[in-house]
C-alpha positions in Angstrom: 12.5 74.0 150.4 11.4 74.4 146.8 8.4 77.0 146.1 6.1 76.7 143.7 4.1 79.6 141.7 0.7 78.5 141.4 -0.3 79.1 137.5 -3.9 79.4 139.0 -3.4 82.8 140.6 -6.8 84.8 140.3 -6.1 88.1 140.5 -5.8 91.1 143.2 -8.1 90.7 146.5 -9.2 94.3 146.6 -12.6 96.0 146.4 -12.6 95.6 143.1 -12.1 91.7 143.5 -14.8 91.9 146.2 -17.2 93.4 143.7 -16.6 90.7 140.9 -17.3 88.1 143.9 -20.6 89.5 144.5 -21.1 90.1 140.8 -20.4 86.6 140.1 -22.8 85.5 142.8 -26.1 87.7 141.6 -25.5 86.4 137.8 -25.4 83.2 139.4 -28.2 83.7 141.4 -29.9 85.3 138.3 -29.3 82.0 136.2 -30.3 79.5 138.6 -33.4 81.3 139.4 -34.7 81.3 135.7 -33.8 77.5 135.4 -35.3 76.1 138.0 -37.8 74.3 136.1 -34.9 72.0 134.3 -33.0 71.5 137.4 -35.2 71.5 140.6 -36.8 68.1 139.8 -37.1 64.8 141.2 -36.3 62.6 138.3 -37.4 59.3 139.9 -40.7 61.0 140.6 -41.5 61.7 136.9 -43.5 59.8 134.3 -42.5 61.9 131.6 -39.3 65.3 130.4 -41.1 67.7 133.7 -40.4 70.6 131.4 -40.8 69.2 127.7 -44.1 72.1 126.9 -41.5 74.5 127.5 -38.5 73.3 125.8 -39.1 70.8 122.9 -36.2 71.5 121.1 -33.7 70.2 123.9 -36.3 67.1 124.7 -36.1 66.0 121.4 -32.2 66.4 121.4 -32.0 64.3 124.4 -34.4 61.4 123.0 -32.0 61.3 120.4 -28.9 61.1 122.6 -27.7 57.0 122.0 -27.9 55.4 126.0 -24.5 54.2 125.4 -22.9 57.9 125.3 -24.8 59.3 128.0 -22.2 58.7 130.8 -19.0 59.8 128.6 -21.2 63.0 128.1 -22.2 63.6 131.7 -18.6 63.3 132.8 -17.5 66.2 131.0 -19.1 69.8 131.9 -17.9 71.2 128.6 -19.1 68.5 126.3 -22.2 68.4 128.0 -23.1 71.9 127.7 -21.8 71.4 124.0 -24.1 69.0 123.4 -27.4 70.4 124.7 -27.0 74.3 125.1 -27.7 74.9 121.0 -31.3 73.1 121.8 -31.9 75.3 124.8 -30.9 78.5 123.2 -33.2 77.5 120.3 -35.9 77.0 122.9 -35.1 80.1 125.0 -35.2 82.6 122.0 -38.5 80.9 120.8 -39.9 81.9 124.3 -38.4 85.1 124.5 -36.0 84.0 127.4 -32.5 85.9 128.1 -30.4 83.1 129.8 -26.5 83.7 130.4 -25.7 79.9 129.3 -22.4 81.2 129.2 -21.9 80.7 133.1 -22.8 76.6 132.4 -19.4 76.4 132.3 -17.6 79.1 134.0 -14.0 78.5 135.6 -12.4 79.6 138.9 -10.2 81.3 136.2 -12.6 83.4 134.7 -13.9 84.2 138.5 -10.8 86.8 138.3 -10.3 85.9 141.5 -7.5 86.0 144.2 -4.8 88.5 146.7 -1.2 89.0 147.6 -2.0 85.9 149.7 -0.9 84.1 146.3 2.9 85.2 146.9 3.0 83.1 149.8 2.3 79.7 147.9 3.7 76.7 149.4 5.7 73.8 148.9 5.7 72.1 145.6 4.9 68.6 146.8 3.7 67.1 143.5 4.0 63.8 142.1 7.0 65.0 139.6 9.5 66.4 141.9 8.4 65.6 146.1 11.4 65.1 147.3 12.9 68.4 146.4 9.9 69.9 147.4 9.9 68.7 150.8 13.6 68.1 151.7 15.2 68.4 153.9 12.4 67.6 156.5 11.0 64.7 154.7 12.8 62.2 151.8 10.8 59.9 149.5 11.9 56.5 151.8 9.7 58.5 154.8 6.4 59.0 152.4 6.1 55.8 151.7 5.2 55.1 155.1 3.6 58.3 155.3 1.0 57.0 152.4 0.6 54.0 153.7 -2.7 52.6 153.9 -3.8 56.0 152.3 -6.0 55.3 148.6 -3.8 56.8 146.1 -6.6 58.9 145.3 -6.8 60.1 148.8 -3.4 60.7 148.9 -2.7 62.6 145.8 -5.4 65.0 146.7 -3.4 65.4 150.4 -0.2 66.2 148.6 -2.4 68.9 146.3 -3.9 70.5 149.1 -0.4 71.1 150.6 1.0 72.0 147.4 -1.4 75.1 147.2 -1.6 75.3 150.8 0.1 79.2 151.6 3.1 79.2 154.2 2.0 81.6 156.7 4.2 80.6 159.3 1.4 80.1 162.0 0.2 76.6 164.0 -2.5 74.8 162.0 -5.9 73.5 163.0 -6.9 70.6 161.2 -10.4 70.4 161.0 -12.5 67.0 160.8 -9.2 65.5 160.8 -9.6 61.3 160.7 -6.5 59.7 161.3 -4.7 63.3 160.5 -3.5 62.4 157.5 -3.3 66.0 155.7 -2.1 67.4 159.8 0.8 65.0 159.4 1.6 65.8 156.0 1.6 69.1 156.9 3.1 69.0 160.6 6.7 67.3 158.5 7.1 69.2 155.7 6.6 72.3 156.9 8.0 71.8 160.8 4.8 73.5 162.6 3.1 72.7 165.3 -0.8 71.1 164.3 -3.9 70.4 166.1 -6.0 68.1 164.8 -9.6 68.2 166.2 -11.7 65.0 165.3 -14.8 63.7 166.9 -13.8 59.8 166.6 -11.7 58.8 169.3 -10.1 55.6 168.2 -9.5 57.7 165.0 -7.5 60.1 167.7 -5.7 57.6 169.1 -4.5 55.8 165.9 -3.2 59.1 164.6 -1.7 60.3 167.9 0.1 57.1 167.9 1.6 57.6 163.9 2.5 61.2 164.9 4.6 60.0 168.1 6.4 57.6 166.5 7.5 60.0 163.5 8.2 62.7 166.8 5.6 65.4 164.9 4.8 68.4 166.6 1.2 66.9 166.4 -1.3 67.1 168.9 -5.1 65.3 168.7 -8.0 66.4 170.3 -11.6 64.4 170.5 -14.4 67.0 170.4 -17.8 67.7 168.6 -17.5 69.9 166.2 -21.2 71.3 166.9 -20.0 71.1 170.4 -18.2 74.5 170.5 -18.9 77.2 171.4 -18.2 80.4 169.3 -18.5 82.7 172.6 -14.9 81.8 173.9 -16.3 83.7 176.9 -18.2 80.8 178.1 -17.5 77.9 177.5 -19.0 76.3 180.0 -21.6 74.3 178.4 -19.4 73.5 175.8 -16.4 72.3 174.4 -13.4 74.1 174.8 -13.4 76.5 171.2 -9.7 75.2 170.0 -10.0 78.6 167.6 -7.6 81.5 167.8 -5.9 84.4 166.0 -2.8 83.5 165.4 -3.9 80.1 163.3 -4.2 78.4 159.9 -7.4 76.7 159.8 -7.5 73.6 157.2 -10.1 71.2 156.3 -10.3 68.7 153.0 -13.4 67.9 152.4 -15.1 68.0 155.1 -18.9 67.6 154.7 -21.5 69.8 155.0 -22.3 71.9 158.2 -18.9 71.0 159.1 -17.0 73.2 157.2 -19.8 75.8 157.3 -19.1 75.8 161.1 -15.1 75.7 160.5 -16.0 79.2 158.6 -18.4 80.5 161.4 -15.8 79.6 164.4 -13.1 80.8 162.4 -14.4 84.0 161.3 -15.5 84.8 165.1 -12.2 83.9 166.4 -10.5 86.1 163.8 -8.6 83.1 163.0 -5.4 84.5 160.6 -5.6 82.1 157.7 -8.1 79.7 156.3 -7.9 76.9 153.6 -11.0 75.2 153.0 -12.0 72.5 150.4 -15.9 72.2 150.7 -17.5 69.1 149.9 -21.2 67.4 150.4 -23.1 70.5 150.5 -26.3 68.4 151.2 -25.6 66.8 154.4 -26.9 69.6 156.4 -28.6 69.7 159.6 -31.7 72.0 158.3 -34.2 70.8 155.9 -33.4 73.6 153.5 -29.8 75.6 153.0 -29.1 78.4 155.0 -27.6 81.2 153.1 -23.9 82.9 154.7 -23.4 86.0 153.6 -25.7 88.7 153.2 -26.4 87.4 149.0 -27.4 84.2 149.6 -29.9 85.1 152.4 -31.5 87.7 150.1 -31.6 85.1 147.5 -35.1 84.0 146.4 -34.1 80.4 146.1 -34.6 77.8 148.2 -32.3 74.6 148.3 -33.4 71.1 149.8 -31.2 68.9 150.7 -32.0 67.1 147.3 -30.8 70.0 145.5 -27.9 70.4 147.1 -27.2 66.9 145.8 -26.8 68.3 142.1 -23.2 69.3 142.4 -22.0 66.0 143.6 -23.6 64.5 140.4 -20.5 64.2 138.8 -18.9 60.3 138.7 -15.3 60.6 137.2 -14.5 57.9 139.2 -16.1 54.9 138.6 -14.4 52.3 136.4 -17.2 50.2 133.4 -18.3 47.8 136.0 -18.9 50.1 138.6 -21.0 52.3 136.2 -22.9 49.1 135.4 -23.9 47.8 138.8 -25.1 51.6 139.3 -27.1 50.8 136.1 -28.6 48.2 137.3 -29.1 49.1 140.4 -31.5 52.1 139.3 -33.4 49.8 136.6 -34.1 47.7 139.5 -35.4 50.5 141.9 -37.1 51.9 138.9 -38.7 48.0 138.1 -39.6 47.7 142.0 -41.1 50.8 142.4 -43.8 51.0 139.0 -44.8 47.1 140.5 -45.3 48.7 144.4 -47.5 51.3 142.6 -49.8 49.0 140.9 -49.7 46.6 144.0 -50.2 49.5 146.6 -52.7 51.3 144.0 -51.0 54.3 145.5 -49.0 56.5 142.4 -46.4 57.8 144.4 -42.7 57.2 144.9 -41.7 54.6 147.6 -37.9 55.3 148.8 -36.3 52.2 149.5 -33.1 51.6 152.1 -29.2 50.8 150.4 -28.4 47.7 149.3 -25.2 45.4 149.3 -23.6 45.6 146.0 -23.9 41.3 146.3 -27.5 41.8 146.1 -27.0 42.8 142.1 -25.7 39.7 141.5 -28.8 37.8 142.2 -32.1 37.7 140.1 -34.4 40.8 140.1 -37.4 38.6 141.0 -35.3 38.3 144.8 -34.6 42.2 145.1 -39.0 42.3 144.4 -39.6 40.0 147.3 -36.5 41.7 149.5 -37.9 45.6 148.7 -41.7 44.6 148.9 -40.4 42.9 152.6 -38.6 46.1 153.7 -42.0 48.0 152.9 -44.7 45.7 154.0 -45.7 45.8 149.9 -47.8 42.6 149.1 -47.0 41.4 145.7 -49.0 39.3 143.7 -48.3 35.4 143.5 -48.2 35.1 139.5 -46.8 38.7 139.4 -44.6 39.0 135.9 -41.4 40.7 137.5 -39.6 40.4 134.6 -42.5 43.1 132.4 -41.6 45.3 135.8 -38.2 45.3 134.7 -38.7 46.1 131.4 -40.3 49.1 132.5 -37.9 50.0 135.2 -35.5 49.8 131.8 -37.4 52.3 130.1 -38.2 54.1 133.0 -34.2 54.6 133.3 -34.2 56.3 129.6 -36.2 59.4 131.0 -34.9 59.8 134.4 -31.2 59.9 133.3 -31.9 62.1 130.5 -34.1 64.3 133.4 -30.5 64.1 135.6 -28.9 65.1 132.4 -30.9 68.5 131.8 -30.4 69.1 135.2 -26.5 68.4 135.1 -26.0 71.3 132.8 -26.6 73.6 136.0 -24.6 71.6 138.3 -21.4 74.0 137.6 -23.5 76.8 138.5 -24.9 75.6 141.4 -21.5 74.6 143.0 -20.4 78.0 142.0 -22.8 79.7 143.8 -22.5 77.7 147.1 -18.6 78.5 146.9 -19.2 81.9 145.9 -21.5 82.2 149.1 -18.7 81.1 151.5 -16.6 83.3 150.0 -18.8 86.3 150.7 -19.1 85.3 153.6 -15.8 85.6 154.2 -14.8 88.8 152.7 -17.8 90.2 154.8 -16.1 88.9 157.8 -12.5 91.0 157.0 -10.9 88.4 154.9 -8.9 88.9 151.7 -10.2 85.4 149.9 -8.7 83.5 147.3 -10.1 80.8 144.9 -8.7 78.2 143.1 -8.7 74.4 141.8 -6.2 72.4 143.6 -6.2 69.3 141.9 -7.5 67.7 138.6 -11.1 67.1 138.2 -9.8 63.3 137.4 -8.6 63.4 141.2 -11.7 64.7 142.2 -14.4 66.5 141.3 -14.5 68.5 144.8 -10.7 70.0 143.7 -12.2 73.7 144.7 -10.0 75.1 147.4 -11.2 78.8 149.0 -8.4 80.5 150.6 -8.7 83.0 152.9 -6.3 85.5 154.8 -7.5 87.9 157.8 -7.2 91.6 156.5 -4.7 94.3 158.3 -6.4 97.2 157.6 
């Protein structure tokens, strides 16, 4: 099988690597708490820049930003800081602020982080060379059907993970698995045995079904993840807790609590190796975020769900047209919600359900009368929608230039989420290992935490 050396290698895991972890994590921590005021805001909410007393200098930069430019600026971190961190430093010396802007853009790279788990990188199973990487168990004729029906986005971040996923030689857990997709991957190139755990059953069985006919040593189980019970003692009352020692834990992207309790299971199991790429940070269970490791519960801030939103507020995806219904989309909502105000004579924000993307194609005078049904809003019978979307238009302006004052902390607030798992971690025994695994053109979410249960 051919190795690969990862060229992202951060580093020795020692105590020296667990002190720049925690280092990382309280200038973090510093950062985020000074800034709240540009990036704890509810743009949709505002009537006017939230913070524009405080910081005139980047206000009057971002008025000054063309409309046309502002997506091609927030889809690249660097550029963005480029653009608006001279503003804000002006604006932070006039006030006497000491900011560190220099963590806006800080890499895994420059995290220094990594361990000796590094020299047991994987297979090389990227798009230049996979069928030296994974012969002789699996030949290019077999991926194609092992892709099928996969997105090719989907599937290059599969073969990625893999790629960087260390070869510990121990049976695999595939967490949140779907269909198994990664498991399966995973379960032929590297020949070992792999439990998938998913919650879906027809999702089970359609997987179970693919890894019988290819004769993989994989096996699928239908449990709630919430379900188990981290006291393998009794179990009772629970699902049976599919966690133990001698295991390699994996998960892409699952969301939310669900790799948070992937860590927690993991970690009281003493699970041997864990390869985690967290994703959806905001679909929690708790109103507000619940700190791991001992940092981020002594932290003073305190993350809605909303704000844990901020570091998915990153669209490298979407293609012109997509980018315009999304335009249009918010103009509308915008448009909708200014005419509910004046008809309701209440000033306050009125959150309306998703619509179908078909709904954009019709006229905005329709999506009035649809949204004022769905909230029991009377609207006027010689009501002007088209001055309503005109404001909605300009209402637009300010909240994605709001978003875009917020974005420049969106780096640092993934940072620090990440950073907290990986304290976590390290608090629980674990040598820990950071990395990207994938282009930020593959996906934004191409962090990838590795972890490795410590022997002394």
């Amino acid at each position: 099988m051919a190795i690969k050396r990862d060229n992202h290698t951060l580093g020795n895991c020692n105590s020296d690597s667990q002190n720049t972890l925690r280092a990382h994590f309280i200038q973090l921590d510093k950062l985020l708490e000074q800034s709240r005021a540009l990036w704890q805001v509810r743009a949709f909410e505002a009537k006017a820049l939230p913070w524009e007393a405080r910081f005139p200098r980047l206000a009057t930069t971002l008025w000054a930003l063309d409309d046309a430019m502002l997506d091609t600026l927030d889809a690249e971190q660097s550029a963005l800081v480029d653009a608006l961190s001279p503003a804000l430093q002006q604006d932070l010396a006039a006030l006497g602020y000491d900011w560190d802007l220099s963590l806006l853009t800080l890499s895994f790279a420059e995290l220094s982080l990594g361990s000796d788990i590094d020299s047991d990188i994987g297979f090389d199973i990227g798009s230049d060379d996979i069928e030296t990487a994974t012969s002789p168990r699996i030949d290019l004729t077999e991926l194609a059907h092992f892709s099928a029906h996969i997105k090719g986005r989907k599937w290059e971040q599969i073969t990625a993970f893999v790629q960087h996923l260390p070869d510990v030689g121990l049976p695999v857990l595939e967490w949140c698995a779907g269909k198994g997709h990664l498991g399966r991957l995973i379960a032929k190139a590297r020949g070992v045995d792999v439990l998938s755990l998913e919650w879906q059953a027809m999702l089970c069985e359609e997987g179970q079904v693919f890894a019988d006919k290819w004769h993989l040593s994989q096996r699928f189980i239908c449990a709630d993840a919430f379900a188990i019970n981290d006291k393998t003692s009794d179990n009772s009352a629970h699902q049976t807790n599919p966690f133990c020692a001698q295991q390699q834990a994996v998960a892409l992207h699952a969301c939310g609590d669900l790799h948070v309790r992937l860590l927690q299971l993991a970690a009281a199991a003493g699970t041997q190796a864990l390869a985690i790429s967290p994703c959806c940070y905001h679909l929690i269970q708790a109103n507000q975020y619940q700190g791991l490791s001992t940092l981020a519960k002594d932290s003073a801030l305190r993350l809605s769900r909303h704000d844990l939103q901020l570091p998915l507020q990153q669209s490298v995806i979407a293609n012109p047209k997509q980018q315009a219904l999304r335009h249009q989309e918010i103009a509308w909502r915008l448009g909708f919600d200014a005419l509910q105000r004046n008809c309701r004579g209440i000033d306050a924000y009125l959150p309306l359900p998703a619509i179908k993307q078909s709904q954009l194609s019709g006229e905005f005078a329709e999506f009035c009368h649809w949204a004022a049904a769905q909230k029991a809003v009377t609207l006027a019978a010689d009501c002007d929608v088209d001055a309503w979307l005109e404001i909605g238009k300009q209402r637009q302006r300010l909240t994605r230039r709001i978003d875009l004052a917020a974005h420049l902390f969106r780096r640092a607030l993934e940072l620090w989420l990440i950073l907290d798992r990986c304290c976590f971690l390290q608090e629980s025994g674990y040598r820990v290992s950071l990395r990207e695994f994938c282009a930020t053109s593959v996906t934004p979410r191409n962090a990838l935490i590795l972890a490795q249960k410590s022997s002394d």
